[in-house]
C-alpha positions in Angstrom: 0.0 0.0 0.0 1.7 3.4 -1.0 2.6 6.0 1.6 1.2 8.8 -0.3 -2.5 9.8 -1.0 -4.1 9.1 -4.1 -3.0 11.3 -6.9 -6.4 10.1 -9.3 -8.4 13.4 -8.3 -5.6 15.7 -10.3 -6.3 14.0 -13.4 -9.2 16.4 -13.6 -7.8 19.2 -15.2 -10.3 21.7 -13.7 -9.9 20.6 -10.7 -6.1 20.6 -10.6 -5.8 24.1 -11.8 -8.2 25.1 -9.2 -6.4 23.4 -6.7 -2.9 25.0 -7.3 -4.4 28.2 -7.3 -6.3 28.3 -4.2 -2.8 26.9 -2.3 -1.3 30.0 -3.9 -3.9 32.3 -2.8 -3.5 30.7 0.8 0.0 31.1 1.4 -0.4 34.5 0.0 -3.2 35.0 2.8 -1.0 33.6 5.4 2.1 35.7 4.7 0.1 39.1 4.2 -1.6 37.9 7.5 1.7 37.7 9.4 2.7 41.2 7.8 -0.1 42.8 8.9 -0.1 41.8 12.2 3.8 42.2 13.1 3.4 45.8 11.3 0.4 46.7 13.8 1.7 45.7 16.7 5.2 46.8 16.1 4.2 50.4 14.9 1.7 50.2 18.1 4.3 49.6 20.7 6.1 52.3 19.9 3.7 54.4 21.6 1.4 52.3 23.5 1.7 49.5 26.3 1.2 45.9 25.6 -2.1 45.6 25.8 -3.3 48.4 24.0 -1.1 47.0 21.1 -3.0 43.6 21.6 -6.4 45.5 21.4 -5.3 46.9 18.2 -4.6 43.8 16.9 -8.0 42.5 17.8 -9.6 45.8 15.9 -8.0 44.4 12.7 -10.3 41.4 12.9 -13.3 43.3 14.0 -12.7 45.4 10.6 -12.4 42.4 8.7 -15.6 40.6 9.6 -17.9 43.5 9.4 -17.5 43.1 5.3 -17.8 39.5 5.9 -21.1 39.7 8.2 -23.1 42.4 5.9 -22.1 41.0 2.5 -21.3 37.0 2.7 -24.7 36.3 2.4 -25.3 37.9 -1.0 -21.6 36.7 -1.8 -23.3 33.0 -1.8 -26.7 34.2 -3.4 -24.3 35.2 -6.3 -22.2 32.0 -6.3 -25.0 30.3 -7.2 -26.5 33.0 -9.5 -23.3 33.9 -11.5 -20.5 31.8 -12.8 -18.2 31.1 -10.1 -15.0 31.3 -11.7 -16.0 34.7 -12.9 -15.9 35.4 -9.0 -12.8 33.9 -8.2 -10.8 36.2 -10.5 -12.7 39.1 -10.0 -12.4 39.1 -6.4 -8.7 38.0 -6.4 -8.0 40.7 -8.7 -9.4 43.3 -6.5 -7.0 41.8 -3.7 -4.2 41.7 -5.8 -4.7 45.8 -5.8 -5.6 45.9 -2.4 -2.3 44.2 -1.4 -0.4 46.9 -4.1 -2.1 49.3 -1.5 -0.4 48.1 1.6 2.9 47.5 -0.4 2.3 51.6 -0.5 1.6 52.9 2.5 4.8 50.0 3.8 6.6 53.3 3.0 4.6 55.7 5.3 5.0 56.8 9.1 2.7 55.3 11.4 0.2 58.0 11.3 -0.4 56.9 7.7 0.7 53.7 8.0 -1.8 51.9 10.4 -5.1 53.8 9.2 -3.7 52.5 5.8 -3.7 48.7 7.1 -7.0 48.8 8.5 -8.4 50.1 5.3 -7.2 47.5 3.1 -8.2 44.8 6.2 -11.9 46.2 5.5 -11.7 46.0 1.6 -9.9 42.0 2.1 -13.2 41.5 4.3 -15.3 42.6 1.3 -13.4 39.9 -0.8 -13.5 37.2 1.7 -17.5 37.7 1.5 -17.4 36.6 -2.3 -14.5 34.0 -2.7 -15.0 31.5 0.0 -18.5 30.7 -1.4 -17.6 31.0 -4.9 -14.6 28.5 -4.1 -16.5 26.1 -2.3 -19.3 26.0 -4.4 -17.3 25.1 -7.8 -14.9 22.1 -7.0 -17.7 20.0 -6.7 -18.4 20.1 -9.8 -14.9 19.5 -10.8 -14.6 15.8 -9.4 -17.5 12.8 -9.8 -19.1 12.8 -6.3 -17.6 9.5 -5.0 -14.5 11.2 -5.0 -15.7 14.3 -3.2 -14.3 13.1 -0.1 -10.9 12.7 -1.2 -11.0 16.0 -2.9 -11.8 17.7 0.3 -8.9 15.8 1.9 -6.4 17.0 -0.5 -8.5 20.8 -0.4 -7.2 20.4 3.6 -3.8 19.1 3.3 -3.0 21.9 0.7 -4.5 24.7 2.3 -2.4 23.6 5.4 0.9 23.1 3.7 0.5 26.8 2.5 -0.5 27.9 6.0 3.0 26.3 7.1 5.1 27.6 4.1 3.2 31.3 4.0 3.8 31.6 7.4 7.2 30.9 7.9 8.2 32.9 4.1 6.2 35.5 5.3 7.9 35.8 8.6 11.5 35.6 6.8 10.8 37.7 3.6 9.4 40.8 7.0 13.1 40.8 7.7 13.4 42.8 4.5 11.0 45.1 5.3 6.7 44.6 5.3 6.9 46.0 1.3 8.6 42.7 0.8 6.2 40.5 2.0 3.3 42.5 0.0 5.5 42.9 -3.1 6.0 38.9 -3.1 2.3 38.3 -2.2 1.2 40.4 -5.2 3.1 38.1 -7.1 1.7 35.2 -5.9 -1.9 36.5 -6.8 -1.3 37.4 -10.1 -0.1 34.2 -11.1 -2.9 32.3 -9.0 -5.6 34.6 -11.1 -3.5 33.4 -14.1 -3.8 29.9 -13.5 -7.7 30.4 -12.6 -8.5 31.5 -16.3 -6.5 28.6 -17.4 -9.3 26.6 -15.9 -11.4 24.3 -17.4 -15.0 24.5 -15.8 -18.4 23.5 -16.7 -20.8 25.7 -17.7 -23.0 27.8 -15.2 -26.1 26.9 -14.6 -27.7 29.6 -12.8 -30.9 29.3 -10.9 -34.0 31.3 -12.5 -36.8 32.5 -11.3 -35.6 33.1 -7.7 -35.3 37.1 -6.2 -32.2 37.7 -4.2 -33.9 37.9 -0.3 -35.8 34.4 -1.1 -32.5 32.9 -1.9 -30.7 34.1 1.1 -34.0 33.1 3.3 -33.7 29.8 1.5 -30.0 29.0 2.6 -30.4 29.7 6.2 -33.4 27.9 6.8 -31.7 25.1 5.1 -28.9 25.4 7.9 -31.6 25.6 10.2 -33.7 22.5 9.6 -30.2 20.6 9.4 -29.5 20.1 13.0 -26.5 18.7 12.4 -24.8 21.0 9.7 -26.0 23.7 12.6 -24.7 21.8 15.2 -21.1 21.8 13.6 -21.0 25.3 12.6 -22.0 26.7 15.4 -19.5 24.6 17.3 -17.0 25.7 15.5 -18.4 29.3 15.9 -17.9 29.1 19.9 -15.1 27.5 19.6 -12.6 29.2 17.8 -14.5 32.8 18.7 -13.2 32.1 21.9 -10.3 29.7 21.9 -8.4 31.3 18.6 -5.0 32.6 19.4 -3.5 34.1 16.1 -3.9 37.5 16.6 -2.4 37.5 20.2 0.4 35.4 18.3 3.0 39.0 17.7 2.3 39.9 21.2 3.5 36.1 22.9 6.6 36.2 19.9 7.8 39.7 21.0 6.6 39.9 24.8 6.3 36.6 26.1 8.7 34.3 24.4 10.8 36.6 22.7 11.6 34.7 19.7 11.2 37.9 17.2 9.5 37.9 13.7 10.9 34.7 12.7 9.7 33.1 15.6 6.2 34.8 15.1 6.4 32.8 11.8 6.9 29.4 13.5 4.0 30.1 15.4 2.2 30.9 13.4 3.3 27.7 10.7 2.8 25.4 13.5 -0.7 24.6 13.6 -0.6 24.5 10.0 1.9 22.0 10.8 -0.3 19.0 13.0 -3.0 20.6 10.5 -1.2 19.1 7.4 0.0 15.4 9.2 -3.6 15.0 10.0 -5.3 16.0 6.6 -2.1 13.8 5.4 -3.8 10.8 7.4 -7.0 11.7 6.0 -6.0 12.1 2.1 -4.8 8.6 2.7 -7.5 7.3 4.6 -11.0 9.3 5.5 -13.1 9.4 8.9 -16.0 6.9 7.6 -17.7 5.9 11.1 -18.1 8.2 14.7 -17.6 11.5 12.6 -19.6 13.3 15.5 -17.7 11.5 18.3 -14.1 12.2 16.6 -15.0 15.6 15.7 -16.5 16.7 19.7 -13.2 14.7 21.0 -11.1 16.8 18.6 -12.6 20.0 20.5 -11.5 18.9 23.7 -8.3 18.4 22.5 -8.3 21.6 20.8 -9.0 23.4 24.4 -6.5 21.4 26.4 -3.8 22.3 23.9 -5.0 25.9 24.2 -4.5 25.9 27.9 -0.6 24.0 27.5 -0.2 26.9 25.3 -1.2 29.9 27.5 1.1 28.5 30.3 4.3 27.6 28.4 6.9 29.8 28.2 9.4 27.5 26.4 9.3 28.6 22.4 9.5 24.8 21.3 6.5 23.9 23.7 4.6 26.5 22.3 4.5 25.8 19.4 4.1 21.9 19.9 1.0 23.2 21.6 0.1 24.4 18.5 0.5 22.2 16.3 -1.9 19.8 18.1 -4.4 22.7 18.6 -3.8 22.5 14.2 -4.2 18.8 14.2 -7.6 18.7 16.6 -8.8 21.4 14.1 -8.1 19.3 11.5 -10.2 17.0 12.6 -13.4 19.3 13.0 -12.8 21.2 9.5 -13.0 17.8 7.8 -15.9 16.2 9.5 -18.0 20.0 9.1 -16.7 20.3 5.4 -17.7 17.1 4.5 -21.0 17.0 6.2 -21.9 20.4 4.3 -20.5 19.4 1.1 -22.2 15.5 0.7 -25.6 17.0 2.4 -26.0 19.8 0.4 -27.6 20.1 -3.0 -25.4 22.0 -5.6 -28.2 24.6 -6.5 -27.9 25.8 -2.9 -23.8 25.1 -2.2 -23.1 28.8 -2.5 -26.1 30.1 0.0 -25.0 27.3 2.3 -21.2 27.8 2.2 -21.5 31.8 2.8 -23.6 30.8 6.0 -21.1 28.8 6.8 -18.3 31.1 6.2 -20.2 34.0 8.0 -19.6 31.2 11.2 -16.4 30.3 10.2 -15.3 34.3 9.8 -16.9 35.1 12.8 -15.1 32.6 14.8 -11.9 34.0 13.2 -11.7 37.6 12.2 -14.7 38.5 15.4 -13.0 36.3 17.6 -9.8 38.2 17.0 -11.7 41.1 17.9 -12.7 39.3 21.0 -9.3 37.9 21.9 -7.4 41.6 21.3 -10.4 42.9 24.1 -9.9 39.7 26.3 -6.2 40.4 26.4 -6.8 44.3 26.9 -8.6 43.6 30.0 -7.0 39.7 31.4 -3.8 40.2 29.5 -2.5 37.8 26.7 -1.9 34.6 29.2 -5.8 35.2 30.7 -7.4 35.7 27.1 -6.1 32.2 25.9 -6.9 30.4 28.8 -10.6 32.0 28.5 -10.3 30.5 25.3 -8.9 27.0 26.0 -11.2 26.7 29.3 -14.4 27.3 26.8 -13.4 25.0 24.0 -13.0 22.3 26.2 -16.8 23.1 27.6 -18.4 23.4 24.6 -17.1 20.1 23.6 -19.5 18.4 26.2 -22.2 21.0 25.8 -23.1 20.0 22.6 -23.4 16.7 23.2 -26.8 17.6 25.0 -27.7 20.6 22.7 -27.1 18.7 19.2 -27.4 15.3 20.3 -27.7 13.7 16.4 -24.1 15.6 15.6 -22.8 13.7 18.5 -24.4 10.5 17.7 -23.6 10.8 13.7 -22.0 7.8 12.8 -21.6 8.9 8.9 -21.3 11.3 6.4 -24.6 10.5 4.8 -26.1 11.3 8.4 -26.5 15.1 7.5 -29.0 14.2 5.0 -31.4 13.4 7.3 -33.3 16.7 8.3 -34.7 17.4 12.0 
């Protein structure tokens, strides 16, 4: 039996081209991601204390979300309106000028400088609303749907081997200077929205007769009536709201451990790291049975590795910490992917996945929000074990509040409606 995953799903050409790009766009994401936040905080502390830094860190996600929260759920209306690969390079081309932007104002004092940042973090939000439903939306059709599953496995393990390499490129090529990091990740896009055209898709098929608001209304009550697509959502909602660490990462690299930009890009690789061993394990062989027992123990796990985390002040326990809180995330992303993905019809894939993402992006970009205020009022060490403490509840919570996620046995489960 061969070490490596099956290759078979690459001999779709549309899907192969799609998959390329989207690692591109990620590690483009990722270092951009570590720019911004080591620029913030650096240009922050030179006039404020810690955690008035950290706050500001946490406003970069609260200024990414609002975008995301007020437009995701027309971004998915549109997905499955207008041809999705139209969407993909539109929207990426508008971030590849956005990020032109912040290689710009990389040149400007800090009065300039941070209003700069935050503008472009509001006009990446506005792209995030369109792409991730757009994105989600299109592969299946790419790949026959017995080989869905496999897809999303190799979807996961290359969206984490970019979150390890951007990272840790990012956090090297910041030596240089932030312009480097946005001059390389306008590179990346371009060629990424070059190898999108280059795509072969099939044809649109958009849906007619249906007004705008009736499509929205459609996809969340969908959500709604699917108690366990809800259940895992809004799991991972609480969850990562709460226990999600990477914007407090530039304030434990600098104050806490010490370790410096490249050190913020360890950290910030290594969940990416247990991430990709685990989405590895999954390429080769998939959950099949217990999918909601595997993905609430994966929580726990999540939370107890937050709370090793918050206490450790060794740099290569830290990040070992986070590289399990990666692989226990791992294990959640694949189990909620795939339930939304096999349960849901592809007319309504783009309303679905921009409720999904409006979880998912408020679990990230809010709950940066909420751990920059956490950390302005416990400090950076009391924010993440707030967070850690509440994964590791939530895991047994929802056992009682979505008891059919916790008794789903497989995939196929989520097509049963409650």
């Amino acid at each position: 039996m061969s070490l490596l995953p099956s290759l078979e799903i690459f001999r779709h050409q549309g899907y192969r081209h799609y998959w390329i790009a989207r690692q591109l766009v990620s590690a483009e994401r990722q270092m951009v991601a570590v720019a911004i936040g080591w620029q913030i905080y650096d240009l922050a502390r030179e006039t404020r204390s810690i955690e008035e830094s950290a706050f500001l860190l946490g406003l970069v996600g609260l200024v990414q979300f609002l975008p995301v929260f007020l437009l995701s759920l027309i971004g998915g209306q549109a997905a499955d309106r207008f041809d999705r690969k139209l969407i993909l390079i539109v929207s990426n081309t508008v971030r590849f000028f956005v990020i032109g932007g912040l290689f710009a104002a990389s040149f400007a004092p800090a009065a300039i400088a941070i209003p700069a940042i935050f503008i472009a973090a509001a006009l990446m939000g506005g792209v995030n609303a369109f792409t991730p439903a757009a994105a989600n939306s299109l592969y299946p059709r790419l790949v026959p749907r017995d080989e869905l599953p496999l897809a999303i496995a190799w979807n996961s393990l290359g969206f984490q081997t970019a979150a390890i390499l951007g990272p840790a490129i990012g956090g090297f090529l910041y030596i240089a200077g932030p312009q480097t990091v946005y001059a390389v990740a306008a590179a990346i896009t371009f060629i990424a929205i070059l190898v999108f055209l280059a795509a072969q898709t099939p044809r649109h098929e958009p849906i007619k007769g249906a007004h705008g608001l009736s499509m929205i209304v459609d996809g969340l009550r969908y959500v709604r009536d699917n108690k366990i697509v809800l259940g895992a959502i809004s799991l991972d909602l609480v969850v990562v709201f709460f226990g999600g660490v990477t914007a407090l990462l530039p304030v434990f690299a600098r104050d806490v451990l010490h370790v410096g930009t490249e050190g913020l890009g360890v950290l910030r690789a290594a969940p990416a790291l247990g991430a990709a061993i685990v989405a590895f394990l999954l390429a080769r062989q998939g959950l099949t049975r217990k999918v909601g027992f595997w993905m609430l123990v994966s929580i726990a796990i999540y939370g107890a590795a937050m709370l090793g985390f918050a206490v450790s002040r060794l740099f290569w326990l830290s990040a070992a910490m986070l590289a399990i809180t990666g692989a226990a995330d791992m294990i959640s992303m694949y189990v909620r992917q795939s339930l939304i993905q096999l349960a849901t019809p592809d007319a309504m894939r783009g309303r679905v996945s921009s409720v999904s993402f409006i979880f998912i992006s408020a679990s990230n970009e809010l709950g940066e929000f909420e751990s920059g205020v956490a950390a302005r009022f416990l400090g950076p060490v009391g924010a993440v074990l707030l967070g850690g403490s509440v994964a590791i509840a939530a895991s047994f919570a929802w056992i009682g509040l979505f008891p059919k996620l916790a008794r789903a046995d497989r995939f196929e489960d989520a097509a049963l409606k409650v």
